[in-house]
C-alpha positions as CSV (number, residue, x, y, z in Angstrom):
1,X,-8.4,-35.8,4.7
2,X,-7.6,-37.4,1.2
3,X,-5.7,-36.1,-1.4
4,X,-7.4,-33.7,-3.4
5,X,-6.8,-32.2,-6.9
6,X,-6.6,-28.3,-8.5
7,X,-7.2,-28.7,-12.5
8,X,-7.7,-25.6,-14.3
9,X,-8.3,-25.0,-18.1
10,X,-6.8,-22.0,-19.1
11,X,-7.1,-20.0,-22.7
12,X,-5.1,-21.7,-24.9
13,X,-4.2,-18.7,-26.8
14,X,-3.8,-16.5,-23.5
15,X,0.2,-17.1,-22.9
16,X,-0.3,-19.0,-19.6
17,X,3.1,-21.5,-19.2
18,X,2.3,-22.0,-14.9
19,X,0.9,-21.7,-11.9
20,X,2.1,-21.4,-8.9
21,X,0.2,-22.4,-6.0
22,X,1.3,-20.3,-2.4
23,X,-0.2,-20.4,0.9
24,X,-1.9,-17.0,2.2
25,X,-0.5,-16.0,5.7
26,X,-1.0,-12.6,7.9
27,X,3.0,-11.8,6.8
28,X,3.5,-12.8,3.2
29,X,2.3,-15.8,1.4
30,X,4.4,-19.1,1.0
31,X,5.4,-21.4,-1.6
32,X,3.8,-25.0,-2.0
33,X,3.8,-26.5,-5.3
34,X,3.4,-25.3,-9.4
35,X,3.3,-27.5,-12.5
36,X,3.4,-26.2,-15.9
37,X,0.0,-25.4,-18.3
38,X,0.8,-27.5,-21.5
39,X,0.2,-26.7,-24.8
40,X,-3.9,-27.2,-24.5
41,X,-3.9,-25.2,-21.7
42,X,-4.3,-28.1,-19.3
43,X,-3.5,-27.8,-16.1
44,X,-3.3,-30.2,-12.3
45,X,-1.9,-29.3,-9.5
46,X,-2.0,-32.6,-5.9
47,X,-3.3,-30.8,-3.3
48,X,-1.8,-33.1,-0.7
49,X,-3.5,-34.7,2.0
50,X,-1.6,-32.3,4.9
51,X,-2.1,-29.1,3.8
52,X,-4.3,-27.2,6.2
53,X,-7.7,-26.0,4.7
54,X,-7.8,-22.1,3.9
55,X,-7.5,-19.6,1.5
56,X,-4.6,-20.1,-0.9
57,X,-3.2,-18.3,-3.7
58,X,-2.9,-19.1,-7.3
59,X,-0.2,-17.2,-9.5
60,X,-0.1,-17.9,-13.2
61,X,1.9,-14.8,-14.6
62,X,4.3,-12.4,-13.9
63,X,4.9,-10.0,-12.1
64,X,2.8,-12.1,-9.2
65,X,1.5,-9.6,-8.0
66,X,-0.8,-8.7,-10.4
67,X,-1.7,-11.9,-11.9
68,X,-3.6,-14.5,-8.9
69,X,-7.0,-15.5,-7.7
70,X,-7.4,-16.8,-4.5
71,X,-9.7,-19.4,-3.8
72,X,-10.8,-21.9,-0.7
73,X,-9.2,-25.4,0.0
74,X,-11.7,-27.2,2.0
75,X,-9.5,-30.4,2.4
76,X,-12.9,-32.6,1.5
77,X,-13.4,-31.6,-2.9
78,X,-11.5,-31.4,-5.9
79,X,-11.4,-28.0,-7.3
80,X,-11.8,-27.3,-11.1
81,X,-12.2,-24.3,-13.1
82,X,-11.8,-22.6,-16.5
83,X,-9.2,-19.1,-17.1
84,X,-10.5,-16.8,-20.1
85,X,-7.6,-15.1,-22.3
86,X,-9.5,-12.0,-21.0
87,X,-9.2,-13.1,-17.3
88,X,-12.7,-14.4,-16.3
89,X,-12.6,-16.9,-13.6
90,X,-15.0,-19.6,-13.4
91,X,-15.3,-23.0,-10.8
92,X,-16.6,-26.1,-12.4
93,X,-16.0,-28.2,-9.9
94,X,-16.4,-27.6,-6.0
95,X,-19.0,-26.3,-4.1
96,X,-17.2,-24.4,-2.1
97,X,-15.7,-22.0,-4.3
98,X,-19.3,-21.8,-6.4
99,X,-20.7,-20.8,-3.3
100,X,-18.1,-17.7,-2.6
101,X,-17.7,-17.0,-6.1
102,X,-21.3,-16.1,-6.4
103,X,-21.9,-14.8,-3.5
104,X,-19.0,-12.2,-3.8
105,X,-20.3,-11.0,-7.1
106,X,-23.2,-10.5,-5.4
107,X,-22.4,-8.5,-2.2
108,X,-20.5,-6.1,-4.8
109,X,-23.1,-5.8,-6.7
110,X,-25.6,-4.8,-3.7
111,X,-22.7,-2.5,-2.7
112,X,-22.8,-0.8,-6.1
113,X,-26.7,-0.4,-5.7
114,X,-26.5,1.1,-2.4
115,X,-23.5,3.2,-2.9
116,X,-25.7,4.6,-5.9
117,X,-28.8,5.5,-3.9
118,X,-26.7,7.0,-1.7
119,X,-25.1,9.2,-4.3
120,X,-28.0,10.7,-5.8
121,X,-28.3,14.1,-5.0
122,X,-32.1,13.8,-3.3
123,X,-31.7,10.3,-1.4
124,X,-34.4,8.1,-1.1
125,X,-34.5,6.5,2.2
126,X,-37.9,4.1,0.9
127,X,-35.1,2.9,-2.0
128,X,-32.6,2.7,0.6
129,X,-34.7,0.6,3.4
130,X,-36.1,-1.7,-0.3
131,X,-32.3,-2.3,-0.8
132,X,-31.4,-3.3,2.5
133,X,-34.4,-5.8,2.7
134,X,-33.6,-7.5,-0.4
135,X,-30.2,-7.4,0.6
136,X,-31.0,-9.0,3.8
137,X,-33.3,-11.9,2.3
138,X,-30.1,-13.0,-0.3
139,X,-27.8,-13.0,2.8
140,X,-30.3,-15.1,4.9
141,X,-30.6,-17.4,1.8
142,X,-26.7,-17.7,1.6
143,X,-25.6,-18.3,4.7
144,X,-28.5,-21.0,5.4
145,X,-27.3,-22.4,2.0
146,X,-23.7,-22.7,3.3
147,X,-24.8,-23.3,6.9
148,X,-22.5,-26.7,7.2
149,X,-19.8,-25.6,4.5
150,X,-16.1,-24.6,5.0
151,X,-17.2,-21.6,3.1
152,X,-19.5,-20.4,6.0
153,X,-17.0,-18.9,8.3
154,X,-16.4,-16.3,5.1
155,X,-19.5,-15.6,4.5
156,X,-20.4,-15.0,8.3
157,X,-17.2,-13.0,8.8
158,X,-18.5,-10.8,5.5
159,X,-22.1,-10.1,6.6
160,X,-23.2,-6.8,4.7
161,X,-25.5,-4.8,7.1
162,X,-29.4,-5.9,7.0
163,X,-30.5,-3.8,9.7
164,X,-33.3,-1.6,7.6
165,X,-34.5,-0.2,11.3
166,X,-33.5,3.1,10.8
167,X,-35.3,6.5,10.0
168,X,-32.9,8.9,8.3
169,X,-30.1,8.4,5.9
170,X,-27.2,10.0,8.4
171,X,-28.9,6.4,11.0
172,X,-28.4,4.4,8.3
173,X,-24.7,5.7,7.6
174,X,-24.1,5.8,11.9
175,X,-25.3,2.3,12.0
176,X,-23.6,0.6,8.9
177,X,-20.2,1.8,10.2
178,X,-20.9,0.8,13.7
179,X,-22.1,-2.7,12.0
180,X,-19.4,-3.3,9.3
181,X,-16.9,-4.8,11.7
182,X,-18.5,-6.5,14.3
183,X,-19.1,-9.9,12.2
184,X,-15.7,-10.4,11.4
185,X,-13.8,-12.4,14.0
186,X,-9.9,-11.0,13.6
187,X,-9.0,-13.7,16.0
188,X,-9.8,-16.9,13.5
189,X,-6.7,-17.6,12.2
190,X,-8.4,-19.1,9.2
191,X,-9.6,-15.8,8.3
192,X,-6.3,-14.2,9.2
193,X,-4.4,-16.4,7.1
194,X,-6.7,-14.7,3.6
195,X,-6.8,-11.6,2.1
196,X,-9.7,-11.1,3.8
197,X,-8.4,-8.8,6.8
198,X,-7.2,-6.1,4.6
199,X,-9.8,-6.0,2.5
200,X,-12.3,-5.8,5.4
201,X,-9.9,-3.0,7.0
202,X,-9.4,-0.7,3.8
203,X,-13.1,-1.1,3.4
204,X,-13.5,0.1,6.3
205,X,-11.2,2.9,6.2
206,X,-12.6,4.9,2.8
207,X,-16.2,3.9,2.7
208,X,-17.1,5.5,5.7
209,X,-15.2,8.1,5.0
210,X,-16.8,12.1,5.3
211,X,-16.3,13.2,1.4
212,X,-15.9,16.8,2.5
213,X,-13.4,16.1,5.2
214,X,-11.5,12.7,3.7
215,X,-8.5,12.7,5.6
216,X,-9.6,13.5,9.3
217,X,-12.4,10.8,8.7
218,X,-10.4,8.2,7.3
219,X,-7.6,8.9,10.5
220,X,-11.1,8.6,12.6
221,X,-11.7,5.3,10.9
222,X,-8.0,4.0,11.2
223,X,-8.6,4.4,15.5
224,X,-11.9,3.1,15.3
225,X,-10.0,0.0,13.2
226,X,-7.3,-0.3,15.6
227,X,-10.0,-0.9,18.7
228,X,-12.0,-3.5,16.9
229,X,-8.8,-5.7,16.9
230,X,-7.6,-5.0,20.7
231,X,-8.5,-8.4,21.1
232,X,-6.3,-9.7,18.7
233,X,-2.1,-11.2,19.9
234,X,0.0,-7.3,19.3
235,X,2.1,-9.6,16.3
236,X,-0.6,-9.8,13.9
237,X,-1.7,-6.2,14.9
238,X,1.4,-5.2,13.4
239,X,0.9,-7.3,10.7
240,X,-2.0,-6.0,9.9
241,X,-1.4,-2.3,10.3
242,X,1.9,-2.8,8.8
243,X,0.1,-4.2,5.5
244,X,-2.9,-1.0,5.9
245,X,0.1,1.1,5.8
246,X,2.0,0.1,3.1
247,X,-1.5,0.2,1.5
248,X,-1.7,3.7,2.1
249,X,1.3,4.5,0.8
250,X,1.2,3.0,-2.4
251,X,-1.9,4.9,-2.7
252,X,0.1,8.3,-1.6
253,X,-2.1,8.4,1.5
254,X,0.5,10.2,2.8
255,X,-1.1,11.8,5.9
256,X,-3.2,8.7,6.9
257,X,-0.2,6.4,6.2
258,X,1.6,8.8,9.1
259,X,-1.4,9.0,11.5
260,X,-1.7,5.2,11.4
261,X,2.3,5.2,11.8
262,X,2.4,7.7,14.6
263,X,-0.1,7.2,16.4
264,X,-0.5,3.2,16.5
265,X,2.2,1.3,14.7
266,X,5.0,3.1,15.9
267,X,4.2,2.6,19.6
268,X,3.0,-1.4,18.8
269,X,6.5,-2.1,17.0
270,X,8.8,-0.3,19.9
271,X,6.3,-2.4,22.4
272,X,7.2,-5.7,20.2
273,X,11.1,-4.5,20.1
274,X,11.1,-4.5,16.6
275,X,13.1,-1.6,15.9
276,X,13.4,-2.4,12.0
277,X,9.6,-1.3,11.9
278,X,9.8,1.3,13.9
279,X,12.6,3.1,11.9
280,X,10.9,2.5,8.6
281,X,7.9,4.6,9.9
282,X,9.8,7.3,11.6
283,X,11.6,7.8,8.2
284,X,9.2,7.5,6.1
285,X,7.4,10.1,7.9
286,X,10.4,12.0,8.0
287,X,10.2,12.5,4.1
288,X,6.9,12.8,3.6
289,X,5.9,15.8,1.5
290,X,4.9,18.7,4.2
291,X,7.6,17.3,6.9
292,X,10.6,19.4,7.7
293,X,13.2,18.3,6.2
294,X,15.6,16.0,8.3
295,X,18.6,18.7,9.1
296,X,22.4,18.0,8.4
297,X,25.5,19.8,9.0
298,X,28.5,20.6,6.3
299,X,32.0,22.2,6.7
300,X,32.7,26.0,5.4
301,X,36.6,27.0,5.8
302,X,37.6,30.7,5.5
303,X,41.2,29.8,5.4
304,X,42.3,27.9,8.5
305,X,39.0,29.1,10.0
306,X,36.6,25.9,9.9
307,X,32.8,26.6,10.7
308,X,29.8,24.5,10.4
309,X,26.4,25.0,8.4
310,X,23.3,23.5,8.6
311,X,20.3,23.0,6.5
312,X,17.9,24.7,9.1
313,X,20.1,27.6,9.3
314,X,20.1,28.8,5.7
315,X,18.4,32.1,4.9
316,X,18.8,32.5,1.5
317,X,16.2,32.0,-1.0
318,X,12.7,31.1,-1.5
319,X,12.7,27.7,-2.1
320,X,15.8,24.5,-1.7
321,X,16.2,21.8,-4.0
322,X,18.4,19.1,-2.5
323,X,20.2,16.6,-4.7
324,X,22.0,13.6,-3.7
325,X,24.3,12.4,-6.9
326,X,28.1,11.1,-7.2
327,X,30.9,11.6,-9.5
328,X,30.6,8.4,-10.8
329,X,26.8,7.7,-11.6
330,X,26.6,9.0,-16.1
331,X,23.2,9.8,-15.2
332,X,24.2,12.4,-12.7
333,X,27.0,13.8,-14.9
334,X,24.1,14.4,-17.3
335,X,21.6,15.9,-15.6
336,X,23.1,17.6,-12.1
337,X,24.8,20.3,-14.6
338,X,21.5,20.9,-16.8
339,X,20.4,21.4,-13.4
340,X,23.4,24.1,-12.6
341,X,22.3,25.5,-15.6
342,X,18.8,26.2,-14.9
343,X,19.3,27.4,-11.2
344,X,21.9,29.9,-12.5
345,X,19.4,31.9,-15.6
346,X,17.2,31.8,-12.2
347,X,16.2,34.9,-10.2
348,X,18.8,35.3,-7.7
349,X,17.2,33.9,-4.4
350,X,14.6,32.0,-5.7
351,X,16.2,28.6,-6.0
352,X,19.4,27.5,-4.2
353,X,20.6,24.1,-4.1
354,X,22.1,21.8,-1.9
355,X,23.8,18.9,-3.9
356,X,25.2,16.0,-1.5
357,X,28.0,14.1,-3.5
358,X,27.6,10.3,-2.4
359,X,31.6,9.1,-2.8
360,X,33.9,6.6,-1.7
361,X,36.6,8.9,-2.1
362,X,36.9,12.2,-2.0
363,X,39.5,13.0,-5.1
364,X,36.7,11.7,-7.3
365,X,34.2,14.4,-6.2
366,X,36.1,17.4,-5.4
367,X,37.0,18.3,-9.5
368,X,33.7,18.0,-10.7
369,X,31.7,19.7,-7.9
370,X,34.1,22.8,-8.3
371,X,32.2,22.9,-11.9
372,X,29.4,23.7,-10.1
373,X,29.7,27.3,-8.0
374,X,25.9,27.7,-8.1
375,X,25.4,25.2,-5.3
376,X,26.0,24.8,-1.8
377,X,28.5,21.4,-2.3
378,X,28.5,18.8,0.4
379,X,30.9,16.0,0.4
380,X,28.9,12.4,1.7
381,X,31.9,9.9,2.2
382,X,30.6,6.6,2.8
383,X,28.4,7.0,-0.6
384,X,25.6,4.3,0.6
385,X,26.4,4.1,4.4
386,X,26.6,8.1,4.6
387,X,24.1,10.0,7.1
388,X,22.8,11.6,5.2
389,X,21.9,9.7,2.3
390,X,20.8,7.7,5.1
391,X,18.5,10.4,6.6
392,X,17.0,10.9,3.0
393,X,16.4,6.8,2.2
394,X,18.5,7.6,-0.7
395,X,19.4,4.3,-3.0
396,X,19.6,5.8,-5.9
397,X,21.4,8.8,-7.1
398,X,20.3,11.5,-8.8
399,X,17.5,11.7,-5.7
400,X,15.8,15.0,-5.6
401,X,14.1,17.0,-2.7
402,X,12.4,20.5,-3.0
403,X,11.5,22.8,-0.3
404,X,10.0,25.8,0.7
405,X,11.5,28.8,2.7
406,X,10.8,26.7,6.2
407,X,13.0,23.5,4.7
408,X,9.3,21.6,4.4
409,X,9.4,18.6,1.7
410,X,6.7,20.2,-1.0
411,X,7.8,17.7,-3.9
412,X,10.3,14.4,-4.7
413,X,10.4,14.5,-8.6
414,X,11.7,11.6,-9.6
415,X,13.4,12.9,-12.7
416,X,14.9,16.2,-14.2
417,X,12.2,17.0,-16.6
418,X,9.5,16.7,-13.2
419,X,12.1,19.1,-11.1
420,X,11.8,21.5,-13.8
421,X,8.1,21.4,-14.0
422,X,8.4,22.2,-10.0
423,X,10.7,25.0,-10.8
424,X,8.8,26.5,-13.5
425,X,5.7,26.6,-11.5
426,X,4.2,23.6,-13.5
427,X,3.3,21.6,-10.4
């Protein structure tokens, strides 16, 4: 292969200063080259003669996340295209990424259509079989089109379903799931190295989803998932599921984020010995709103009398709000005794709370926790290596917990005025 060229034309007036150009792989994506965007918005990046053909990544602001397209290096064409202020991409030079371009826009738009037949309250399954018939002609077209193209592999591997032999809606739904998967080969490590994967599998996932039972159907759809890529080497299994999952949870798929954890990820990462995995799962899932909260002893002394207490074991009140804070953190000196405050004009027994002082030493903690008799104090020495700050993923203090009478997680505000919410019955 020669040496090929990326040249892009970007909005002058849009703020674009780079772009970075990374390689997309199954774990991450990796660093190959940038070059600036001058004043005209000009832009050229070599796209050097070893570089394996694929998907790669283009990032051209920050944060990188949330500003990249992706686009296909064939090795065998120069690649040019034009960046709106307003985002809209657009190849002027190579085929290849014409082709997938317009053909994505078009799948999504034949998903839209079909997704809106399917929602009208009567379907129509004579609209519905018309659909999948056009949509079946384009995709012949297409892939004939592309049949000697790099770009062919992604456009096989995306197939929309062109089956229109069915006779009732709820066939058309049984066969479309059983169909979705089946064209994409998880073992072609071209395929693996794109975004491709993920997006196939979350696809997957919600839109075959029951509506009036969403989370058992999506777990059913995560196992049905996990056996269409069996085939596939157990390390990019994990990386896969690992990448669903922290999809999930960035979502607050909380339950289906433990499911896929449980049931499948767990067991894969202990089989792979990677014990880092498997202990970000099993706490995770530890903390998850609705999980009993992890247990942890404390000291009481009556005189020379030393006794132990435990989270499980209190009987007290209704609900447990569990702070982690330290004597030395201004934040925490401002809000843990607003939050003495409130829990004392309380009911008795409705709130009582549990606040875990994360210290290095304990002279620092002991005066200013006796300014707060309200609460069940709890000295954590180690402050970031303690237990249980440990048991609670704590890495920043104040961290707050609430809980029911059964010490079940039922909220994690993330700041005073959202605990207070909680405790008024606001949320």
């Amino acid at each position: 292969m020669s040496q090929q060229t990326l040249k892009g034309n970007f909005a002058p007036d849009g703020g674009y200063q780079f772009g970075i150009l990374y390689r997309i792989a199954p774990d991450n994506v990796f660093y190959v080259t940038d070059s600036n965007v001058n004043a005209e918005g000009s832009f050229e990046l070599a796209m050097k003669e070893d570089l394996t053909p694929g998907m790669y990544r283009l990032v051209y602001n920050l944060p990188q996340d949330q500003h990249f397209f992706d686009f296909i290096f064939s090795g065998k064409e120069p690649i040019e295209f034009t960046f709106s202020k307003d985002g809209k991409l657009d190849f002027t030079v190579s085929e290849e990424n014409k082709l997938w371009q317009s053909y994505y826009a078009e799948m999504i738009t034949n998903e839209a259509k079909i997704s809106e037949i399917l929602a009208a309250e009567e379907v129509s399954e004579r609209d519905l079989k018309k659909a999948i018939k056009a949509q079946a002609k384009w995709y012949e077209e297409v892939n004939e089109t592309s049949k000697n193209m790099f770009v062919n592999q992604f456009i096989k591997a995306t197939k929309p379903f062109t089956n229109d032999d069915f006779k009732t809606v709820n066939q058309y739904e049984l066969k479309a799931k059983q169909d979705y998967l089946s064209p994409f080969d998880f073992n072609n490590t071209t395929l693996q190295n794109s975004g491709l994967p993920l997006e196939r599998a979350i696809k997957f996932v919600y839109n075959f989803a029951d509506k009036d039972n969403l989370e058992a159907s999506h777990n059913y759809n995560i196992d049905d998932l996990v056996t269409s890529i069996t085939s596939t080497k157990p390390n990019y299994q994990k990386l896969l599921l690992t990448n669903l999952w922290n999809f999930l949870i960035t979502n607050e798929q909380v339950a289906e984020a433990n499911h896929l954890a449980e049931k499948h990820l767990i067991p894969l990462a202990e089989s792979l010995q990677d014990a880092t995995l498997a202990n970000k799962l099993t706490l995770y899932k530890s903390i998850s709103l609705g999980s009993k909260a992890p247990n942890f002893t404390w000291p009481i002394y009556d005189g020379d009398e030393e006794t132990t207490m435990s989270l499980h074991q209190l009987d007290e009140a209704e609900n447990y709000i569990i702070v982690f804070w330290s004597s030395l953190c201004s934040h925490c000196l401002k809000e843990v005794p607003l939050l003495h405050s409130k829990i004392a004009a309380l009911e008795e027994g409705k709130y009582k709370v549990i606040a875990v002082g994360l210290e290095d030493f304990e002279q620092e903690w002991s005066p200013k926790a006796a300014n707060f008799p309200q609460f069940i104090n709890v000295l954590g020495l180690g402050k970031w290596e303690n237990d249980i700050g440990n048991r609670y993923d704590v890495s920043a203090t104040p961290t707050y917990f609430v809980l029911d009478t059964d010490k079940k997680i039922v909220a994690k505000p993330e700041i005073l005025e959202a605990l207070f919410e909680v405790v008024d019955g606001e949320k």
